[in-house]
ZATORLO-964188 format. One record per residue: x, y, z of N, C-alpha, C, CB in turn; residue number from 0; residue in one letter. Coordinates in Angstrom, 1 decimal, padded with zeros to 4 digits. Glycine has a CB too. Layout:
<recs>
{rec {X; Y; Z}; {X; Y; Z}; {X; Y; Z}; {X; Y; Z}; NUM; 'A'}
...
</recs>
This chain:
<recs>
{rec {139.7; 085.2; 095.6}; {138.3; 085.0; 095.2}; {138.1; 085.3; 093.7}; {137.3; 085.9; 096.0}; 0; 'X'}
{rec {137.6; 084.5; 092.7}; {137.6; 084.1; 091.6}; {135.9; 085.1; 091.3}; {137.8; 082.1; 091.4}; 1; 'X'}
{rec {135.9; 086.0; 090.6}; {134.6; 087.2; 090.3}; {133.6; 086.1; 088.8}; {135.6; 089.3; 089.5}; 2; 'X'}
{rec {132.4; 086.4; 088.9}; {131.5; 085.6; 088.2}; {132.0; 085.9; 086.9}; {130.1; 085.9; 088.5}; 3; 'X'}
{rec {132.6; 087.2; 086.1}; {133.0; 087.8; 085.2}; {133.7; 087.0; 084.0}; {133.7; 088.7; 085.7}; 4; 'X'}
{rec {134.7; 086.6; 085.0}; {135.9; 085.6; 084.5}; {135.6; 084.0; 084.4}; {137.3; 085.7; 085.6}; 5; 'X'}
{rec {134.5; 083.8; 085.2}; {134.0; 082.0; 085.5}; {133.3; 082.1; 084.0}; {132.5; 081.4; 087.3}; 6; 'X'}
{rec {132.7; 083.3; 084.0}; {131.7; 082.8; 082.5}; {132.8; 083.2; 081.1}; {129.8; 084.2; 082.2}; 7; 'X'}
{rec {133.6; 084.1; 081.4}; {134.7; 083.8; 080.3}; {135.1; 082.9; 080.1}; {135.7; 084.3; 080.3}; 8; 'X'}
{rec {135.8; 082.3; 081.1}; {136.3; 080.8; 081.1}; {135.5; 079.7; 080.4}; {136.4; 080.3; 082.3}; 9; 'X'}
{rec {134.0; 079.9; 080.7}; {133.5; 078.9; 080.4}; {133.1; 078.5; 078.8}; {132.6; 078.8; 081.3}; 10; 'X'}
{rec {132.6; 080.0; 078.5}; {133.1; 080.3; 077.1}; {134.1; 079.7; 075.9}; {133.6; 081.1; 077.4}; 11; 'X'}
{rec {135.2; 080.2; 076.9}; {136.4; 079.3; 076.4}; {136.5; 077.9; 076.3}; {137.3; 079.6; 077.2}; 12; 'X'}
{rec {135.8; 077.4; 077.3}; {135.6; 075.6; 077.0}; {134.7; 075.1; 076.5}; {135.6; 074.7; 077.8}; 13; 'X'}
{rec {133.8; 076.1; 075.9}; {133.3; 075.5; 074.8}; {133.2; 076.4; 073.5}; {132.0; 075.0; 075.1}; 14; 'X'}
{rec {133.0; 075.3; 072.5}; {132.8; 075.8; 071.5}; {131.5; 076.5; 070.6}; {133.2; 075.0; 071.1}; 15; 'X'}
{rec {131.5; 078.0; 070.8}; {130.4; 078.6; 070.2}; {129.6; 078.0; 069.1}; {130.8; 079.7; 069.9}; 16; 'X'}
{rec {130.3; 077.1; 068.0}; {129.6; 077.0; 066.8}; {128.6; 075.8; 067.7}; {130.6; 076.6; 065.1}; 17; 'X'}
{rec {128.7; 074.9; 068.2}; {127.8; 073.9; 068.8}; {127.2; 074.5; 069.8}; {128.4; 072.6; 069.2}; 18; 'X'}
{rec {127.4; 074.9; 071.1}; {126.4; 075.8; 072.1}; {126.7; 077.2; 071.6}; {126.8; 075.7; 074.0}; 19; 'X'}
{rec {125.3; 078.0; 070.7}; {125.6; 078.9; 070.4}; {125.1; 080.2; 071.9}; {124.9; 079.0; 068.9}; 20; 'X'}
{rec {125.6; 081.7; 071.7}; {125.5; 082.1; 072.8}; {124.6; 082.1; 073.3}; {125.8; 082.9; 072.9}; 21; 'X'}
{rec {123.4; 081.9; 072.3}; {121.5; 081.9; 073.1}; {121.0; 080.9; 072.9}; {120.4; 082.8; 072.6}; 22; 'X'}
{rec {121.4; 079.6; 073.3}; {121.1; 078.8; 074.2}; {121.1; 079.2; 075.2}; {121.7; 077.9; 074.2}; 23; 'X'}
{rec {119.9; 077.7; 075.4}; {119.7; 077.5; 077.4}; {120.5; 077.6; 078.3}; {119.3; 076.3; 077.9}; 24; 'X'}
{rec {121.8; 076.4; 077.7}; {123.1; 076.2; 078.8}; {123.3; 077.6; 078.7}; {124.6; 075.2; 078.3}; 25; 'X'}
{rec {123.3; 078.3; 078.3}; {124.4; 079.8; 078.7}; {123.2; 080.5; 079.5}; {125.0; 080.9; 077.0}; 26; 'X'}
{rec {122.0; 080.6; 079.3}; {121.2; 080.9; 080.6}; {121.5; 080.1; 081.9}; {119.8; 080.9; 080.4}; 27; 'X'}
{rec {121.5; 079.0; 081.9}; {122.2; 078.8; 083.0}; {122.9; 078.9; 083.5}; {122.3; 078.2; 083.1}; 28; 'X'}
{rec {124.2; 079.0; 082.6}; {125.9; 079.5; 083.2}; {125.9; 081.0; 084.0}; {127.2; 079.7; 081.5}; 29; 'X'}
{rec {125.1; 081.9; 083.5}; {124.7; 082.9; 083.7}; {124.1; 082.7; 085.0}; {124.2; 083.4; 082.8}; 30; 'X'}
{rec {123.3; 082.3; 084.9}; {122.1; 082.0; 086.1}; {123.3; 081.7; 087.9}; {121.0; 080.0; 085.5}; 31; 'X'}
{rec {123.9; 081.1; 087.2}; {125.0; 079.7; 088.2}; {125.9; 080.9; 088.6}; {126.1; 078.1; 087.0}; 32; 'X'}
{rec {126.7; 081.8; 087.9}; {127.9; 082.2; 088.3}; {127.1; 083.7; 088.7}; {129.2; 082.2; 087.2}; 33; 'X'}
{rec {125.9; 084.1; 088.6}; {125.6; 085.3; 088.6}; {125.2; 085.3; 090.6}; {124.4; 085.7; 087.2}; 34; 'X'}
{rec {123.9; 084.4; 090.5}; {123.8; 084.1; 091.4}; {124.6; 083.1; 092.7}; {123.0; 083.9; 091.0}; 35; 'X'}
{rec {125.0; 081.9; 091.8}; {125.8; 081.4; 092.6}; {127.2; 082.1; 093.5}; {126.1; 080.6; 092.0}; 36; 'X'}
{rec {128.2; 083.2; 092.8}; {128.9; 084.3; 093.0}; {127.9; 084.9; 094.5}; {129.1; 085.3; 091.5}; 37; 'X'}
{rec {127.0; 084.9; 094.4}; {126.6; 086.0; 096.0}; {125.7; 085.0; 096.9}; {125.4; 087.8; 095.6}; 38; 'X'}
{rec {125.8; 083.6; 096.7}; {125.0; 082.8; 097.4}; {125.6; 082.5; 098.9}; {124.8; 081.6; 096.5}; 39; 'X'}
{rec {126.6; 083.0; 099.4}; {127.7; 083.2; 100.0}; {127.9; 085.0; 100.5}; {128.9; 082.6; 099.0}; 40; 'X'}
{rec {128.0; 085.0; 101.6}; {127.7; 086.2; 101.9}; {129.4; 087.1; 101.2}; {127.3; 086.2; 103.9}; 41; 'X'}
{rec {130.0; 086.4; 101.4}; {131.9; 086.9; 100.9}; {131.7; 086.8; 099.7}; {133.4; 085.8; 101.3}; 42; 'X'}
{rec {130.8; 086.5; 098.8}; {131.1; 085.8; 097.6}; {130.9; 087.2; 096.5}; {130.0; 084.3; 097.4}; 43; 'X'}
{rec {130.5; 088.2; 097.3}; {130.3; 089.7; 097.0}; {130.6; 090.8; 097.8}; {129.2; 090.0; 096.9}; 44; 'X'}
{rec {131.2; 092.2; 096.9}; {131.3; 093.4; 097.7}; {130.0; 093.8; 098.3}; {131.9; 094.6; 096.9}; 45; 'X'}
{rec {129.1; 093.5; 098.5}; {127.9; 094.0; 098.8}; {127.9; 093.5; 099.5}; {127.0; 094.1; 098.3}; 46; 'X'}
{rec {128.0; 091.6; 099.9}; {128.2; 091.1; 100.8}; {128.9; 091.5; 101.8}; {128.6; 090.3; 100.5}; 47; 'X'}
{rec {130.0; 091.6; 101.4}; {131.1; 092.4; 102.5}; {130.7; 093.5; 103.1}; {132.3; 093.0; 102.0}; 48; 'X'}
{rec {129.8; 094.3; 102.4}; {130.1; 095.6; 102.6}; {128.7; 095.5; 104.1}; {129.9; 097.0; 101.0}; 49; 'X'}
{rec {127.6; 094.9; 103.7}; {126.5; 094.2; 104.7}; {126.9; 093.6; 106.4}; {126.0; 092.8; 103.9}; 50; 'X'}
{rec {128.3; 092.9; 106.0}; {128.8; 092.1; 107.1}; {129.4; 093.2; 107.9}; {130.0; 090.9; 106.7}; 51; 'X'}
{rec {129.7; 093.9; 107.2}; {130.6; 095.2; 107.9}; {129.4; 096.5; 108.8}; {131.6; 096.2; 106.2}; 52; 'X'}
{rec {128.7; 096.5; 108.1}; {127.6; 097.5; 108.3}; {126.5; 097.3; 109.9}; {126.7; 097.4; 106.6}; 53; 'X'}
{rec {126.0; 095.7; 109.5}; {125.6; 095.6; 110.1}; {126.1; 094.3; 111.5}; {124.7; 095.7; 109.3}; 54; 'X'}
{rec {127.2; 094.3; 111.3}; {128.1; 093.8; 112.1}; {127.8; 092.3; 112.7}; {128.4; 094.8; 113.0}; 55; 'X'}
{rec {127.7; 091.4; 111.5}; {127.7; 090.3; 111.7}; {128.7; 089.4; 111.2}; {126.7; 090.0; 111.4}; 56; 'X'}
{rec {128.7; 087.9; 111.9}; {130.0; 086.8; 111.4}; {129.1; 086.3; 110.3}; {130.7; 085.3; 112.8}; 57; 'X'}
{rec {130.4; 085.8; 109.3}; {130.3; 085.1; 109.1}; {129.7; 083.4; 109.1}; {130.9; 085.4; 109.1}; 58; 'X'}
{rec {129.4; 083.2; 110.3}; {129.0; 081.8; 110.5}; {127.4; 081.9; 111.3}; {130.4; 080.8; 111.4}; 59; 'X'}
{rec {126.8; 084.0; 111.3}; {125.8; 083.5; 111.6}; {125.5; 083.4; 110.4}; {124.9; 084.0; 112.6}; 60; 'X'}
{rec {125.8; 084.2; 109.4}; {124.9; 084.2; 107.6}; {125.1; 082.7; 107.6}; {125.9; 085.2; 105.9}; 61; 'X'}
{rec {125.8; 082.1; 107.4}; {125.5; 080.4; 107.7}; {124.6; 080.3; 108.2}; {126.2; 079.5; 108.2}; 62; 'X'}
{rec {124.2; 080.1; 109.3}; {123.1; 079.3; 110.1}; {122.1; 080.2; 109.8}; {123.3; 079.0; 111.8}; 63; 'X'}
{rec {121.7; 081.5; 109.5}; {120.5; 081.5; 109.8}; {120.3; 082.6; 108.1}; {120.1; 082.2; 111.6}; 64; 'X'}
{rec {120.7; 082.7; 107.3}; {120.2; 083.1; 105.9}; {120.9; 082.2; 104.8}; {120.6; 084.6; 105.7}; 65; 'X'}
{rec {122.1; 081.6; 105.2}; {122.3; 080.5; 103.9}; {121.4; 079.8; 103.5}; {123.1; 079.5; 104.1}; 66; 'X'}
{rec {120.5; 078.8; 104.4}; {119.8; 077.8; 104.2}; {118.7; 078.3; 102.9}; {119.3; 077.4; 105.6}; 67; 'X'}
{rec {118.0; 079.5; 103.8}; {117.1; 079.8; 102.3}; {117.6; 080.4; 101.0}; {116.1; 080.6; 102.5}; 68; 'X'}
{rec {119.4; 081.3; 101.0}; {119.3; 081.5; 099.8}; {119.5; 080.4; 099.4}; {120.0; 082.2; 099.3}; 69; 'X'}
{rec {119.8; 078.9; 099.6}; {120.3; 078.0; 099.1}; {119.7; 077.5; 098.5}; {120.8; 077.5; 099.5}; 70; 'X'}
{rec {117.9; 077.6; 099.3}; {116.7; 077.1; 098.7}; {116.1; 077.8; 097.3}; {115.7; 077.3; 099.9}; 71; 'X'}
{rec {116.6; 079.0; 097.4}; {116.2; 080.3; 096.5}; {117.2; 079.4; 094.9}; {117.1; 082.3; 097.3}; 72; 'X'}
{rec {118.2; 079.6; 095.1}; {119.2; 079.0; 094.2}; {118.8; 078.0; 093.7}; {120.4; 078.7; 094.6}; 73; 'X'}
{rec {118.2; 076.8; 094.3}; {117.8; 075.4; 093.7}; {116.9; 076.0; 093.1}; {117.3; 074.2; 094.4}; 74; 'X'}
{rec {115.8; 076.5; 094.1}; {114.6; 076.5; 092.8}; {114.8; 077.9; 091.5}; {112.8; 076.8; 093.7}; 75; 'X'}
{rec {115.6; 078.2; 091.5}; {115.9; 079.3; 090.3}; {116.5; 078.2; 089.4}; {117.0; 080.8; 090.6}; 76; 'X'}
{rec {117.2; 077.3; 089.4}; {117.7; 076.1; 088.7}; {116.7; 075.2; 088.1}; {118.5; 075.2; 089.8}; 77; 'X'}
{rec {115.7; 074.6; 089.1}; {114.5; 073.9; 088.7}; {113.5; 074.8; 087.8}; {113.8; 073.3; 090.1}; 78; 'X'}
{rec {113.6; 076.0; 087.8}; {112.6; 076.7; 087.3}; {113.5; 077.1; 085.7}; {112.1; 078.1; 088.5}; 79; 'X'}
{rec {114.4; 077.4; 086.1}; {115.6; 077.6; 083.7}; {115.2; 076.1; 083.5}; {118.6; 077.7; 083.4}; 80; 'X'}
{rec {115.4; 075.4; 084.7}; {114.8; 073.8; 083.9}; {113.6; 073.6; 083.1}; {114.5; 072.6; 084.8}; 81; 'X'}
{rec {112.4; 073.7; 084.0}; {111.6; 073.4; 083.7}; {111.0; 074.4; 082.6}; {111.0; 073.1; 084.8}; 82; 'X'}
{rec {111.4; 075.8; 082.4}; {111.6; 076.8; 081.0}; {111.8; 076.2; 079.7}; {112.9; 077.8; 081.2}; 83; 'X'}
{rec {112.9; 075.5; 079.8}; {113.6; 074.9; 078.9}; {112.6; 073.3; 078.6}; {115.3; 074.6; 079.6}; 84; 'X'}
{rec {112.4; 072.9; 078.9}; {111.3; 071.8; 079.2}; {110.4; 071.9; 078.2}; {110.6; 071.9; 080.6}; 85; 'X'}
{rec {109.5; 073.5; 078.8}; {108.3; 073.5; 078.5}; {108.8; 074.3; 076.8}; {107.3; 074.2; 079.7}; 86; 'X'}
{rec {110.1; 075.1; 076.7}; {109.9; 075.9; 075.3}; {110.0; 077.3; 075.6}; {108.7; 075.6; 074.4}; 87; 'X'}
{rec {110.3; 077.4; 076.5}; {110.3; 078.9; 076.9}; {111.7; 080.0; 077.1}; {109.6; 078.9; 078.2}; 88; 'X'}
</recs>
C-alpha cells in the first residue's frame, strides 16, 4: 500500500515548481486527492484498519453500505476546490 506522503512527493517530482508554484490551486487539489482519497477506502488507513478490527466488520460491508457516501463526500469536496478556484478563492 502506497501512503499519501510519497504520492504527493512524487507528484512534486513531476512537476516543475517554477511553473505550478507550491501555492497554487493544483497543489490544493493534489493534497485534497491523496489526503482524502488515501482513506476513501476503509484499508486505505491505519485508522481504517484499526475500525475494521475494533468493531469487527468485512471489508465488503464498508463497501456496500459506507463507501457509496464517502464517495459522494469526495466528489463534492472536488466540485467545491473547483468551484473555489472558479470563483477566486
Amino acid at each position: 500500500v502506497i501512503d499519501n506522503v510519497p504520492l504527493v512527493a512524487a507528484a512534486m517530482g513531476m512537476y516543475d515548481l517554477s511553473i505550478i508554484p507550491t501555492d497554487s490551486q493544483f497543489w490544493d487539489l493534489i493534497a485534497f486527492c491523496a489526503g482524502t482519497g488515501g482513506s476513501l477506502l476503509v484499508i486505505g488507513s491505519a485508522s481504517g484498519i484499526a475500525f475494521m478490527g475494533m468493531e469487527n466488520i468485512s471489508f465488503l460491508w464498508y463497501l456496500k453500505k459506507i463507501a457509496p457516501g464517502a464517495a459522494m463526500g469526495y466528489v463534492a469536496g472536488i466540485i467545491t476546490l473547483l468551484v473555489q478556484t472558479k470563483l477566486g478563492f
